[in-house]
Predicted model as a PDB file, atoms N, CA, C, CB and O in Angstrom, pLDDT in the B-factor column:
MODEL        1                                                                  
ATOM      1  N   UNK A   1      22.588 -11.975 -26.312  1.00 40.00           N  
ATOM      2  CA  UNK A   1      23.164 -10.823 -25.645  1.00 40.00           C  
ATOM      3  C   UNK A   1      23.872  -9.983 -26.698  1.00 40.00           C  
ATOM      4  CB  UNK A   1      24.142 -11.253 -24.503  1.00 40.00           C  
ATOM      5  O   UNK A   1      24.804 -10.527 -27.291  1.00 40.00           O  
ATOM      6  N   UNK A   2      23.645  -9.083 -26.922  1.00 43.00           N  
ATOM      7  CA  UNK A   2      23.854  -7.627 -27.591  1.00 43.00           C  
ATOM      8  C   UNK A   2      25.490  -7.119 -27.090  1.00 43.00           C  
ATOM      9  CB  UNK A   2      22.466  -6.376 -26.915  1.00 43.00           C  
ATOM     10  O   UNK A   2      25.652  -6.771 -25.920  1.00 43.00           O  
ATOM     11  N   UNK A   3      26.167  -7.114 -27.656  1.00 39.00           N  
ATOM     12  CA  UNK A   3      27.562  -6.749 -28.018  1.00 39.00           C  
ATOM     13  C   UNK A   3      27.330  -5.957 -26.665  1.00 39.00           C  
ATOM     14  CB  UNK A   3      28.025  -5.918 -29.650  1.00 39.00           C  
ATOM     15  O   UNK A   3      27.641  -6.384 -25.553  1.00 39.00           O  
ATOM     16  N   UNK A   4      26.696  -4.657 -26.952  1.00 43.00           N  
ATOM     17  CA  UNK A   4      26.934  -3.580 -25.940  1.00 43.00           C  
ATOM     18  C   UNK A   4      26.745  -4.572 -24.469  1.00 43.00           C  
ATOM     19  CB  UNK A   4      25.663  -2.116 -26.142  1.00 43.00           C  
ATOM     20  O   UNK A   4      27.572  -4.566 -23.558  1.00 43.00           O  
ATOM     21  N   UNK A   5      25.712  -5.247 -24.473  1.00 44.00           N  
ATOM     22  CA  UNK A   5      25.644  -5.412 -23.000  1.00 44.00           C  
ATOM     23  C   UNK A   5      26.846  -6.615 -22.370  1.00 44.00           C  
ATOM     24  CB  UNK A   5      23.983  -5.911 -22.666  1.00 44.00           C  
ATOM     25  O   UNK A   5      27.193  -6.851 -21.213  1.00 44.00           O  
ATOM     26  N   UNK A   6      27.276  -7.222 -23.694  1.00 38.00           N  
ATOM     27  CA  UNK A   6      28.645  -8.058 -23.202  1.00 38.00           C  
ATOM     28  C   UNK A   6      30.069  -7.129 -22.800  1.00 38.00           C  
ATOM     29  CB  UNK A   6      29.115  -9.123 -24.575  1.00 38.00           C  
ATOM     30  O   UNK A   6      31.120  -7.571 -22.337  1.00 38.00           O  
ATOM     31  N   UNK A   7      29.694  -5.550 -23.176  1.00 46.00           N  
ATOM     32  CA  UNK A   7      30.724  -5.223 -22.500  1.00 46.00           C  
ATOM     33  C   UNK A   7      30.583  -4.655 -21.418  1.00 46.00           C  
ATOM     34  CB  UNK A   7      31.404  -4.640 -23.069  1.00 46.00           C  
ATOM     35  O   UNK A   7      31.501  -4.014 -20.907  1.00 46.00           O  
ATOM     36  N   UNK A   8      29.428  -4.785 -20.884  1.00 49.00           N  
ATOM     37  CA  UNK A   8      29.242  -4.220 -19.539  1.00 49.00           C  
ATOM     38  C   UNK A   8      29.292  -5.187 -18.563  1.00 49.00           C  
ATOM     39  CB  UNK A   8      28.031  -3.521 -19.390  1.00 49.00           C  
ATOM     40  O   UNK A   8      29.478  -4.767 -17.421  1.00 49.00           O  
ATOM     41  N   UNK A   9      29.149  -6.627 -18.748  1.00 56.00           N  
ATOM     42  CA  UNK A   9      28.906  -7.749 -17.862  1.00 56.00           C  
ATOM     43  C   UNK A   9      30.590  -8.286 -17.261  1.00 56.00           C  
ATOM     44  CB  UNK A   9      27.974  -9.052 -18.861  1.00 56.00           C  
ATOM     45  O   UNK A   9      31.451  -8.437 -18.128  1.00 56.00           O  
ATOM     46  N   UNK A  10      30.894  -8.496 -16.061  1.00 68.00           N  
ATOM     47  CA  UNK A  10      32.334  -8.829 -15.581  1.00 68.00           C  
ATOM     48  C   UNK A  10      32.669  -7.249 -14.549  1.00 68.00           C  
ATOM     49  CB  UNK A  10      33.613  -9.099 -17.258  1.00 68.00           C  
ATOM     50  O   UNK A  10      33.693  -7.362 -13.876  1.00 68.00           O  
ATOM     51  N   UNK A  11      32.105  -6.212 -14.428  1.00 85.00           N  
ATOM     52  CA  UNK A  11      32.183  -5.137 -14.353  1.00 85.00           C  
ATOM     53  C   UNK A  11      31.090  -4.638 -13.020  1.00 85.00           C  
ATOM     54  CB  UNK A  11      32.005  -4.689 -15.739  1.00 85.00           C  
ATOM     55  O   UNK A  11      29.937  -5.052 -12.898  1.00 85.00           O  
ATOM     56  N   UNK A  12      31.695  -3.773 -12.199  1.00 89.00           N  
ATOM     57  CA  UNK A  12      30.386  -3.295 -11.348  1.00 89.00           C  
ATOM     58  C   UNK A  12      29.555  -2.266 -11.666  1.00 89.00           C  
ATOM     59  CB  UNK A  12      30.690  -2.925 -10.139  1.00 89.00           C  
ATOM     60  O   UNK A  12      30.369  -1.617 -12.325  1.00 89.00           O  
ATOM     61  N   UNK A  13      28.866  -1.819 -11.692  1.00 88.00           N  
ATOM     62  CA  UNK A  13      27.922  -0.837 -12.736  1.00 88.00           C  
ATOM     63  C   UNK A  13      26.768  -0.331 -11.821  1.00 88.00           C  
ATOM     64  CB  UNK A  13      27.179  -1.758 -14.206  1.00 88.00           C  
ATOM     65  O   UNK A  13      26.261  -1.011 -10.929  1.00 88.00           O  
ATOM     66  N   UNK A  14      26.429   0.879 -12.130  1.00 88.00           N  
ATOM     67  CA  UNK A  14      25.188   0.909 -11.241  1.00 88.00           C  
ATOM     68  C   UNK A  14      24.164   1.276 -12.948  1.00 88.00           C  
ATOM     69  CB  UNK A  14      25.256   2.494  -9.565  1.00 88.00           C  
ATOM     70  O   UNK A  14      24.593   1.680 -14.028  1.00 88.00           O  
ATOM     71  N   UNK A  15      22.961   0.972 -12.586  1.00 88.00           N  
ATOM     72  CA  UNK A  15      22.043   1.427 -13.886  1.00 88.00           C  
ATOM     73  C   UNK A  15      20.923   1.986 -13.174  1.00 88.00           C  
ATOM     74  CB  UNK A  15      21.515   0.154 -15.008  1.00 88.00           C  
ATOM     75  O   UNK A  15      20.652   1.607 -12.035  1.00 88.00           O  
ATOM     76  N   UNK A  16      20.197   2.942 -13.831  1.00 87.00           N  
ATOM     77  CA  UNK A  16      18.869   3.727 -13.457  1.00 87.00           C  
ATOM     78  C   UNK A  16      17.636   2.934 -14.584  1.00 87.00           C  
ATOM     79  CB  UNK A  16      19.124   5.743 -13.812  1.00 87.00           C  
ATOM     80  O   UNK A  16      17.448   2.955 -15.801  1.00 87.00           O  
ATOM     81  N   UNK A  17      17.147   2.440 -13.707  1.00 88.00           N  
ATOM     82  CA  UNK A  17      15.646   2.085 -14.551  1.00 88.00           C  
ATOM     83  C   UNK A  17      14.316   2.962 -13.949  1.00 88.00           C  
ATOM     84  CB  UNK A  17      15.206   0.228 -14.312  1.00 88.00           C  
ATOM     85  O   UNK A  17      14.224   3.229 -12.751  1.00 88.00           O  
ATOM     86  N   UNK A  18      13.350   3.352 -14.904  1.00 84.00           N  
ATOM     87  CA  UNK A  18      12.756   4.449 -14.790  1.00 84.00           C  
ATOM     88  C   UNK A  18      12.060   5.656 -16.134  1.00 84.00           C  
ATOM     89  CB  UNK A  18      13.733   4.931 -14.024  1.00 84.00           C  
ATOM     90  O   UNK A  18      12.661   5.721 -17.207  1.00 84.00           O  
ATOM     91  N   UNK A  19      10.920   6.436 -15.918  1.00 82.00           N  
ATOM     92  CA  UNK A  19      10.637   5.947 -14.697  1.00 82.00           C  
ATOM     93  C   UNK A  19       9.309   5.299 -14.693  1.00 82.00           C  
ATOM     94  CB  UNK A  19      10.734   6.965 -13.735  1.00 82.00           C  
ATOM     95  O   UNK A  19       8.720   5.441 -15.765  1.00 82.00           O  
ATOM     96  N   UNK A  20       8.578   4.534 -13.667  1.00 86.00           N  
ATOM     97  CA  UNK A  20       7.992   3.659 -13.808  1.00 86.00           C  
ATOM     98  C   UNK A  20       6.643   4.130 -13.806  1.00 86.00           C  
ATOM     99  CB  UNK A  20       8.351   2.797 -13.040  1.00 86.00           C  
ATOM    100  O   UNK A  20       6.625   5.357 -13.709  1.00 86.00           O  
ATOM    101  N   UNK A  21       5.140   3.451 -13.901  1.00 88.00           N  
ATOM    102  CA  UNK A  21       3.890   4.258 -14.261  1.00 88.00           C  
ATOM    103  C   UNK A  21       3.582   5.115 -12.798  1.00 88.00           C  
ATOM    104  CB  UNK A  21       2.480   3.122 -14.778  1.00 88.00           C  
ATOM    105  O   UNK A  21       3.066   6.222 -12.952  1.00 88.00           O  
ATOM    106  N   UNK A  22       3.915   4.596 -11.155  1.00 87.00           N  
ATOM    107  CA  UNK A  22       3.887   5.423 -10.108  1.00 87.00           C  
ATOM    108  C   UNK A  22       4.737   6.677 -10.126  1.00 87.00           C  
ATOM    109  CB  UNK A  22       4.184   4.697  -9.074  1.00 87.00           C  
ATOM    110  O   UNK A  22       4.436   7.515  -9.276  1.00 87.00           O  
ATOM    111  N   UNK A  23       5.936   7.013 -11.092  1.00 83.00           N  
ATOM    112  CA  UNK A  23       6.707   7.770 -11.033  1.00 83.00           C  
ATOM    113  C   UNK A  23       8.042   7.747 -10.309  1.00 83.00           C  
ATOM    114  CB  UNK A  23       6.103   8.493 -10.792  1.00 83.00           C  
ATOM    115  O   UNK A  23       8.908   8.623 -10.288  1.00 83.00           O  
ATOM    116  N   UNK A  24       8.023   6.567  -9.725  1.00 86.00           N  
ATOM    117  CA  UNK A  24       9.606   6.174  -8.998  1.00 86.00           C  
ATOM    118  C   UNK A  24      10.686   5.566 -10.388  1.00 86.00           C  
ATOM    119  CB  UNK A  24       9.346   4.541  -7.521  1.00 86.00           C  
ATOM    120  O   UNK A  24      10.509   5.053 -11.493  1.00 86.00           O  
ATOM    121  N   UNK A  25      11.778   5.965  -9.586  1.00 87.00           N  
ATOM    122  CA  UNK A  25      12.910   4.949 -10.385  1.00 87.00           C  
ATOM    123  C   UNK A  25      13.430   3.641  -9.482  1.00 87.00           C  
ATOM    124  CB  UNK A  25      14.416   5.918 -10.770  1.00 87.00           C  
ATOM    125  O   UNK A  25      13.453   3.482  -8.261  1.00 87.00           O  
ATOM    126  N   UNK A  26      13.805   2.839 -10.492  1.00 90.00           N  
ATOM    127  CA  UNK A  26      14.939   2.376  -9.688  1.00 90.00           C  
ATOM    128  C   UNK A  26      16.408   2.467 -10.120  1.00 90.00           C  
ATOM    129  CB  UNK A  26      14.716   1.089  -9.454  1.00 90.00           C  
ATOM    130  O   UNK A  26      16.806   2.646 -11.271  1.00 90.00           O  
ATOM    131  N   UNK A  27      17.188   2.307  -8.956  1.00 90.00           N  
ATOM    132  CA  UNK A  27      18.468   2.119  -9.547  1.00 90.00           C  
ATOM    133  C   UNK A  27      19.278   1.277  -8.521  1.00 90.00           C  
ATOM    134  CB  UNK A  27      19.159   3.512  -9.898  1.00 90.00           C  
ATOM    135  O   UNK A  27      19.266   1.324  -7.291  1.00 90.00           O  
ATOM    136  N   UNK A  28      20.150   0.310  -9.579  1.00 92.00           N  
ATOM    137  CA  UNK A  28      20.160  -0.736  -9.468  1.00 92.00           C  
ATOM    138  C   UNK A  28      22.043  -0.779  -9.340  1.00 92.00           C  
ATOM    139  CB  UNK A  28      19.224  -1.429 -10.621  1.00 92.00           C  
ATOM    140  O   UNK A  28      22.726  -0.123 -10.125  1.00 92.00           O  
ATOM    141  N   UNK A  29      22.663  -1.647  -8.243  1.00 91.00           N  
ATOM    142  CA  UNK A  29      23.962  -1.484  -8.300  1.00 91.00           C  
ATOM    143  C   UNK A  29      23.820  -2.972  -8.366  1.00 91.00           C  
ATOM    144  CB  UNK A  29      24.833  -0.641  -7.184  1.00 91.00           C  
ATOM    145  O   UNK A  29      23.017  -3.760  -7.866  1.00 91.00           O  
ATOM    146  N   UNK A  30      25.117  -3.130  -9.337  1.00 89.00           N  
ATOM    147  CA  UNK A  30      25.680  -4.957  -9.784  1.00 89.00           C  
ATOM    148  C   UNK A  30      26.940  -4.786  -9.860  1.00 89.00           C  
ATOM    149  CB  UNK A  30      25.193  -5.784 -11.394  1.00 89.00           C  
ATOM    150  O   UNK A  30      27.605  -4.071 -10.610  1.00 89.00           O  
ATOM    151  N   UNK A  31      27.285  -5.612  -8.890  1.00 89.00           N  
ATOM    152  CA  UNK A  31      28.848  -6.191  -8.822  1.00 89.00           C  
ATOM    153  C   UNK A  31      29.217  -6.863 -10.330  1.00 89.00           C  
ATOM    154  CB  UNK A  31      29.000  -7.546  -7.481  1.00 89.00           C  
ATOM    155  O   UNK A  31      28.555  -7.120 -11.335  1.00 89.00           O  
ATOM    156  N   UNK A  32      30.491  -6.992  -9.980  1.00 86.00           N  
ATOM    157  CA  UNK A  32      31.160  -7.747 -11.361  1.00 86.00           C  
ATOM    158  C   UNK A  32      31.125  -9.708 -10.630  1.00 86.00           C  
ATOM    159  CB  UNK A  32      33.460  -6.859 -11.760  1.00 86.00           C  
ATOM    160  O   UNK A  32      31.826 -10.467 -11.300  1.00 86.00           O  
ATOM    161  N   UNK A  33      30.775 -10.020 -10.056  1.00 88.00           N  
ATOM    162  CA  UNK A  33      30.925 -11.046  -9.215  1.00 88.00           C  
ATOM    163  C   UNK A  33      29.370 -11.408  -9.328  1.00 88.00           C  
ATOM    164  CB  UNK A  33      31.605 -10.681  -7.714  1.00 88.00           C  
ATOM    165  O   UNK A  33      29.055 -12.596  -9.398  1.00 88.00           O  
ATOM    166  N   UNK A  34      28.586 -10.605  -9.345  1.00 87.00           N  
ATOM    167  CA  UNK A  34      26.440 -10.619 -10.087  1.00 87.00           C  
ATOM    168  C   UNK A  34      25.855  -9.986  -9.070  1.00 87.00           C  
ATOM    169  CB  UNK A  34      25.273 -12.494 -10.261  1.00 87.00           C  
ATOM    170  O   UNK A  34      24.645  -9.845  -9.252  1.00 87.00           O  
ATOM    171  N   UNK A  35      26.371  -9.432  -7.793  1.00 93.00           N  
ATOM    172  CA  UNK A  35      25.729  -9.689  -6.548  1.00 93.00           C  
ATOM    173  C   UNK A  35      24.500  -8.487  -6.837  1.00 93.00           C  
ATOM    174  CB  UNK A  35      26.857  -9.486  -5.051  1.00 93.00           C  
ATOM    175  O   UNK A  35      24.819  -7.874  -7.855  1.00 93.00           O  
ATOM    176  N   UNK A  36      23.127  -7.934  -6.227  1.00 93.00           N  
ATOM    177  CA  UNK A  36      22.612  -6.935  -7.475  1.00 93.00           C  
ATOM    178  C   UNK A  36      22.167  -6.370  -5.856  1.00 93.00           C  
ATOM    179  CB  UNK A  36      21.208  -7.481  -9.148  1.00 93.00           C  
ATOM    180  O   UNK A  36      22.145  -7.024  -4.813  1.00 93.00           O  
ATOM    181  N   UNK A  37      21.865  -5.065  -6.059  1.00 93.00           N  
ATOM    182  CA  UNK A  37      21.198  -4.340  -4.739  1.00 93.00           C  
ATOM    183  C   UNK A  37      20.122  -3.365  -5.841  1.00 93.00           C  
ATOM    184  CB  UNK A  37      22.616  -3.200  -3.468  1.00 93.00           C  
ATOM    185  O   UNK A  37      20.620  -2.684  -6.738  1.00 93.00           O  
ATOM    186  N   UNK A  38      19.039  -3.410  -5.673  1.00 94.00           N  
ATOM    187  CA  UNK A  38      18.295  -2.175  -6.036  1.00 94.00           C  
ATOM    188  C   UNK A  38      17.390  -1.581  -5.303  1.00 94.00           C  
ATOM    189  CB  UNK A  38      17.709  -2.305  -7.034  1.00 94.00           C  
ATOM    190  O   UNK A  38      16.805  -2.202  -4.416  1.00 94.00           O  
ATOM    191  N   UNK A  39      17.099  -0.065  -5.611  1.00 92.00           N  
ATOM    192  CA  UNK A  39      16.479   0.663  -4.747  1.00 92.00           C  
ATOM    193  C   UNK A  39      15.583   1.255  -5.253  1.00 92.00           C  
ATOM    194  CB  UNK A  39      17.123   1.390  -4.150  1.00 92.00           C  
ATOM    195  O   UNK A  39      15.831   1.232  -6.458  1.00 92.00           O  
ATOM    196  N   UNK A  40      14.491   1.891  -5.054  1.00 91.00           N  
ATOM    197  CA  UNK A  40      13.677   2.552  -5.342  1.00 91.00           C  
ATOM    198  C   UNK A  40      12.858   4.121  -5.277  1.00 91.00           C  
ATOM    199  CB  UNK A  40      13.368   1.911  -5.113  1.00 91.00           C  
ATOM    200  O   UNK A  40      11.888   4.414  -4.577  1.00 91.00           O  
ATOM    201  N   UNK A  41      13.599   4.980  -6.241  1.00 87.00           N  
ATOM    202  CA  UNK A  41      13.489   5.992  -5.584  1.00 87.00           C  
ATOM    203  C   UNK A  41      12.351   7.088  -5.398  1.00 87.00           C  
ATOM    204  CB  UNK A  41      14.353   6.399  -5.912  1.00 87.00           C  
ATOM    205  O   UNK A  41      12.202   7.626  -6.495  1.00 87.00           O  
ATOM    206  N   UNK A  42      11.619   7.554  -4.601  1.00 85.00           N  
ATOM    207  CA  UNK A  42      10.366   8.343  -4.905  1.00 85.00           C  
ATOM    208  C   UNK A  42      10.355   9.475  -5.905  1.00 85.00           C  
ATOM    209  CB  UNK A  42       9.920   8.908  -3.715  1.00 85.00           C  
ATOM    210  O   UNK A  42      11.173  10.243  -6.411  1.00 85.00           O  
ATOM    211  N   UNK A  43       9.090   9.238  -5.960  1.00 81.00           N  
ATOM    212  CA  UNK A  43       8.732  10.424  -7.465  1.00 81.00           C  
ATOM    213  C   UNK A  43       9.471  11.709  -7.123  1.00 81.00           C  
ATOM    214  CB  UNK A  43       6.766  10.979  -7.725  1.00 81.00           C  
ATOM    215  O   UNK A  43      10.170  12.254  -7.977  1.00 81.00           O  
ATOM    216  N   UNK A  44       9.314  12.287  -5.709  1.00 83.00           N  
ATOM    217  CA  UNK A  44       9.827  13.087  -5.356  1.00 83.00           C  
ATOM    218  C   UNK A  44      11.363  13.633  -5.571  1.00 83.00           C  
ATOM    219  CB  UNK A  44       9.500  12.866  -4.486  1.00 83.00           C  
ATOM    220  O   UNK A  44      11.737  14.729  -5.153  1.00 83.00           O  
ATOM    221  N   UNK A  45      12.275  12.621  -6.352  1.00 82.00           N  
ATOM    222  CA  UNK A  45      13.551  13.045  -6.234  1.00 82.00           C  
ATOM    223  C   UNK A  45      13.550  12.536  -7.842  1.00 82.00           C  
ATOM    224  CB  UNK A  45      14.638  12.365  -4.919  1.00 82.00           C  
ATOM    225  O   UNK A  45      14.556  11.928  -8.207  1.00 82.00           O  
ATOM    226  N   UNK A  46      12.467  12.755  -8.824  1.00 76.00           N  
ATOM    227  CA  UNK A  46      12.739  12.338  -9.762  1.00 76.00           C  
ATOM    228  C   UNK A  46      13.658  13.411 -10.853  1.00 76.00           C  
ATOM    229  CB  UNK A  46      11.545  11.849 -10.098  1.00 76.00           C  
ATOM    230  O   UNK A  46      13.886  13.220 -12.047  1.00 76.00           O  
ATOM    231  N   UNK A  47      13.985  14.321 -10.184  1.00 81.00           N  
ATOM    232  CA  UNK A  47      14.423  15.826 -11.300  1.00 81.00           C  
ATOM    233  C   UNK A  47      15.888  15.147 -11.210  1.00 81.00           C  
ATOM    234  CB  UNK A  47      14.242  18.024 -10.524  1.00 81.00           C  
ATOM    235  O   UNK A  47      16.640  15.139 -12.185  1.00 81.00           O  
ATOM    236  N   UNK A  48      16.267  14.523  -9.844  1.00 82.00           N  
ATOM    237  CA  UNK A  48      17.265  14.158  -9.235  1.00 82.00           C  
ATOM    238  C   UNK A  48      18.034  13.282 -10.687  1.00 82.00           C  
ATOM    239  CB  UNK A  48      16.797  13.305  -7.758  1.00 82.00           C  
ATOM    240  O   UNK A  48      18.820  13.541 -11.599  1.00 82.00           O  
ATOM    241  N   UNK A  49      17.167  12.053 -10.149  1.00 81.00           N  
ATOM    242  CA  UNK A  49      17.498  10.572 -10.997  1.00 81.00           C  
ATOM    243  C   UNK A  49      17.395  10.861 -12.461  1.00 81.00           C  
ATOM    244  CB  UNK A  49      16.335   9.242 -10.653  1.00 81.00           C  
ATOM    245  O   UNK A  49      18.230  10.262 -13.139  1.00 81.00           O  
ATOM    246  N   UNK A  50      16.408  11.788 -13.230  1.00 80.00           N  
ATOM    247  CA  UNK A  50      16.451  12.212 -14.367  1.00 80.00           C  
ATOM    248  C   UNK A  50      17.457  12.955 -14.918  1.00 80.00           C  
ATOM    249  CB  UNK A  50      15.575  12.705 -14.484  1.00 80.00           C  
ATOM    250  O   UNK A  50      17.673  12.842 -16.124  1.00 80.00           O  
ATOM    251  N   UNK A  51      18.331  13.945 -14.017  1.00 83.00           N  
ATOM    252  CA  UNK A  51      20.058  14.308 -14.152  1.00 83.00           C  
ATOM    253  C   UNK A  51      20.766  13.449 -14.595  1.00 83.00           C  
ATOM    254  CB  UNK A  51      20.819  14.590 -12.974  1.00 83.00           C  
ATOM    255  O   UNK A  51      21.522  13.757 -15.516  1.00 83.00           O  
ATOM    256  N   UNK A  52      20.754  11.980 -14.048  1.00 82.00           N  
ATOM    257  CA  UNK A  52      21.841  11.826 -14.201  1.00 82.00           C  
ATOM    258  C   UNK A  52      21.779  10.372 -15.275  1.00 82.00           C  
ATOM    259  CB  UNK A  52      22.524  11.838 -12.780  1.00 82.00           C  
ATOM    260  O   UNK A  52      22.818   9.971 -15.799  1.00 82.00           O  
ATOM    261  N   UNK A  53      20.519   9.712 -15.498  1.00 81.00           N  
ATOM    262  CA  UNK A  53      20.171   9.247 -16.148  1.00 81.00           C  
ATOM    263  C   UNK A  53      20.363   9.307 -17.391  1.00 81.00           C  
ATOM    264  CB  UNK A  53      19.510   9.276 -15.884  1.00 81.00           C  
ATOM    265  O   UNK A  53      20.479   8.329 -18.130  1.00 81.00           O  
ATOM    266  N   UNK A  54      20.431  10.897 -17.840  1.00 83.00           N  
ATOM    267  CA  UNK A  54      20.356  11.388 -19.350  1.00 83.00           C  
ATOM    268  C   UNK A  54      21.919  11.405 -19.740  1.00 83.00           C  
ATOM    269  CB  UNK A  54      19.565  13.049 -19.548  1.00 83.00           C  
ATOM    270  O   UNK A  54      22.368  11.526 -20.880  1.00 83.00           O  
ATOM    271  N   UNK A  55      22.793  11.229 -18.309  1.00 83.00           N  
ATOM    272  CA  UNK A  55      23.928  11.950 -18.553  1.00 83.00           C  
ATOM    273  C   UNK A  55      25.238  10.252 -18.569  1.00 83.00           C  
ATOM    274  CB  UNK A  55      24.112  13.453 -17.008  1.00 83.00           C  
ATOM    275  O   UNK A  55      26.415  10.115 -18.901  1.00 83.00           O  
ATOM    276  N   UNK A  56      24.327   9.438 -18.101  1.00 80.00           N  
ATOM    277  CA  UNK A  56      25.002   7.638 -18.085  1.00 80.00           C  
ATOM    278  C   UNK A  56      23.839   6.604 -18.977  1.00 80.00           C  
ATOM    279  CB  UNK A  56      25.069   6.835 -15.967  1.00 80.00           C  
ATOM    280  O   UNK A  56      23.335   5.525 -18.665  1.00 80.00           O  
ATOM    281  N   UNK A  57      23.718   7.283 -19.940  1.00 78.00           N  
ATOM    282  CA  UNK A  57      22.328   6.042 -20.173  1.00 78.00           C  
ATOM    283  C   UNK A  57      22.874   4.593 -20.280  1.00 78.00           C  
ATOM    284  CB  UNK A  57      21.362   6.281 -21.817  1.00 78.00           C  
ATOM    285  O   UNK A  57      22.037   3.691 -20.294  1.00 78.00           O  
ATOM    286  N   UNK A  58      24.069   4.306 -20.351  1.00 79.00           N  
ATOM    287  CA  UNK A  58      24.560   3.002 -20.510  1.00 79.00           C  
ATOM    288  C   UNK A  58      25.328   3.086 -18.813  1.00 79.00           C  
ATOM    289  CB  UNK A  58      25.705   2.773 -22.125  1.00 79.00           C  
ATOM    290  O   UNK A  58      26.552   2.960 -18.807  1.00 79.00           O  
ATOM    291  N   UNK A  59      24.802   3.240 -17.781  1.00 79.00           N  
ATOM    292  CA  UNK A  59      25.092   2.918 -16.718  1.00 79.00           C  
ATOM    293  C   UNK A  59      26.579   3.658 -16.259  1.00 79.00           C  
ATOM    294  CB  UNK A  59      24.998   1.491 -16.767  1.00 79.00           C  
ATOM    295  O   UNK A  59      27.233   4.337 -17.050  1.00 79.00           O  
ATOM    296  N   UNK A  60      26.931   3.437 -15.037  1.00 79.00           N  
ATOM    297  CA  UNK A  60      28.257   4.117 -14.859  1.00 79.00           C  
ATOM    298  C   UNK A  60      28.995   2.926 -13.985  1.00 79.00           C  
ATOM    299  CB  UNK A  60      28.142   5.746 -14.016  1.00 79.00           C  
ATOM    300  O   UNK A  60      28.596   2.400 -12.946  1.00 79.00           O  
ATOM    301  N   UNK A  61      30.293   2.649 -14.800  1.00 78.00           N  
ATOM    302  CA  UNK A  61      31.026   1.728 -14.325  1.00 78.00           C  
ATOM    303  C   UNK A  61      31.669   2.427 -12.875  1.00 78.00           C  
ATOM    304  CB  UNK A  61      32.066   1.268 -15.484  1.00 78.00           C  
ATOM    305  O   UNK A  61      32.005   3.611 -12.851  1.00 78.00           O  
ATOM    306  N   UNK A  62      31.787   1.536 -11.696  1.00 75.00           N  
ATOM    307  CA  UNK A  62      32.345   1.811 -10.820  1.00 75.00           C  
ATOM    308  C   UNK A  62      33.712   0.367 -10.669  1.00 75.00           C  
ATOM    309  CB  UNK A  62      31.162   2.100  -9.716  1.00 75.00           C  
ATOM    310  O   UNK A  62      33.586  -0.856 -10.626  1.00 75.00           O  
ATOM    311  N   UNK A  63      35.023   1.339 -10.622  1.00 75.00           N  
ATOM    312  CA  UNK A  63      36.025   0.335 -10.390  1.00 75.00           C  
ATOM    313  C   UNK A  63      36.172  -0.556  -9.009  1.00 75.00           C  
ATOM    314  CB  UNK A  63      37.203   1.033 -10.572  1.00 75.00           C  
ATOM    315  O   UNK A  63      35.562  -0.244  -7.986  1.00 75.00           O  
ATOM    316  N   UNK A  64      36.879  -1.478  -9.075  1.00 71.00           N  
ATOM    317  CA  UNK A  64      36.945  -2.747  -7.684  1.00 71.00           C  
ATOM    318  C   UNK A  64      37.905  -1.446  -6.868  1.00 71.00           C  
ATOM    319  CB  UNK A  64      38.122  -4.918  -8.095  1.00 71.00           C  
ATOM    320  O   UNK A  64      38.507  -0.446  -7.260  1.00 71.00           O  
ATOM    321  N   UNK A  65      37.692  -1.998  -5.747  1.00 65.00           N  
ATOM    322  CA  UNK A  65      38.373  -1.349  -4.786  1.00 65.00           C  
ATOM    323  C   UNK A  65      39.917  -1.882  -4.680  1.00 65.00           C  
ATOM    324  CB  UNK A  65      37.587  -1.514  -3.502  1.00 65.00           C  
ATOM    325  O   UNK A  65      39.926  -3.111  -4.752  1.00 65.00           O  
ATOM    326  N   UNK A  66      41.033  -1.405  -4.552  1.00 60.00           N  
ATOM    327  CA  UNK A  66      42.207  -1.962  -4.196  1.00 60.00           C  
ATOM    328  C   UNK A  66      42.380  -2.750  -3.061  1.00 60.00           C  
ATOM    329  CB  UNK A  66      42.986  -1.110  -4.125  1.00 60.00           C  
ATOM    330  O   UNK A  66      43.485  -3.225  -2.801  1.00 60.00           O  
TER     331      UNK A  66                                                      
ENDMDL                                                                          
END                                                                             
């Protein structure tokens, strides 16, 4: 495991993977606890997922809730 990705692990994060040879993404939410939800998004909203992709390429931490 790669420095960078040990500082992302303990942490909730969502990441965009993408995009794939059909033209969907996915993007993928992980708890700091591992729990993982991913989704899959159609080609159709790819201008979408490509925004914001370029703009978190190392994912975007989301904090625990109080």
């Amino acid at each position: 495991m790669g420095q960078q990705e040990m500082a992302m692990t303990g942490k909730n994060r969502i990441m965009i993977y993408g995009a794939k040879n059909d033209g969907t993404y996915v993007v993928e939410f992980r708890t700091a606890a591992g729990a993982v939800l991913a989704i899959s998004i159609p080609r159709s909203e790819a201008a979408v997922i490509q925004y914001f992709q370029e703009r978190m390429p190392y994912g975007l931490f989301v904090p625990d809730e109080p």
